[in-house]
C-alpha positions, 0 to 999 in steps of 0.5 A, a space after each residue: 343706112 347713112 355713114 356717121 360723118 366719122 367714116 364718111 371723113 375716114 372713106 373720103 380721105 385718099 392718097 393724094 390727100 396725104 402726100 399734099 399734107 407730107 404724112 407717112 404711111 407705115 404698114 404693120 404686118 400683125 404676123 411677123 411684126 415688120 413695119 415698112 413706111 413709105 412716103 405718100 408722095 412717093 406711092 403716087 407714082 406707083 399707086 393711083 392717086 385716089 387710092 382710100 389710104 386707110 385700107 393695107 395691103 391685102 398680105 405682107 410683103 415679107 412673111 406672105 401672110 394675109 388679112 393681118 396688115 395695120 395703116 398707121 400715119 405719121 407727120 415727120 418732124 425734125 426730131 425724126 431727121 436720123 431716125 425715122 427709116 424711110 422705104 423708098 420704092 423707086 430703087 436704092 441709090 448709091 452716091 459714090 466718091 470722087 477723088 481727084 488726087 488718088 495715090 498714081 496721081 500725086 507726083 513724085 519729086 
């Protein structure tokens, strides 16, 4: 029996495919009702590049609880910029302040 062409579309469509068009990918877990997005580009490091996106994990990352998990996509748009909360998986960054002048380096006259 053939696929109809819109599941044909939906099989073919992977991941490398979605980091080229900038989308993020959000997970929803159906249990707990936690949604993670991940940018596309930055699951190819960890994820083969012709992974089907359309299928989720396979349990939640925080409540264990499987077959429940949801894909939905997202185009980000300037809009977002402040609001839209992006997981990043290579780690948390710190950006730290350097002050040249702190109070034992100003002289005293």
């Amino acid at each position: 029996m053939s696929m109809t062409p819109s599941r044909r579309q939906l099989e073919a469509y992977r991941l490398h495919h979605a980091a080229d068009e900038g989308r993020v990918i959000i997970y929803r877990c159906g249990c707990c009702k936690r949604e993670t997005a991940l940018l596309a580009a930055d699951l190819l490091e960890i994820y083969d590049p012709e992974m089907m996106v359309y299928q989720p994990p396979s349990r939640c990352g925080f409540c264990k609880a499987s077959g429940r998990m949801t894909v939905r996509f997202h185009i980000p748009t300037r809009f977002d910029y402040g609001t839209l909360r992006l997981r990043r998986p290579a780690g948390r960054r710190q950006l730290w302040k350097w002050e040249m002048y702190g109070p034992d380096m100003v002289k005293s006259s």
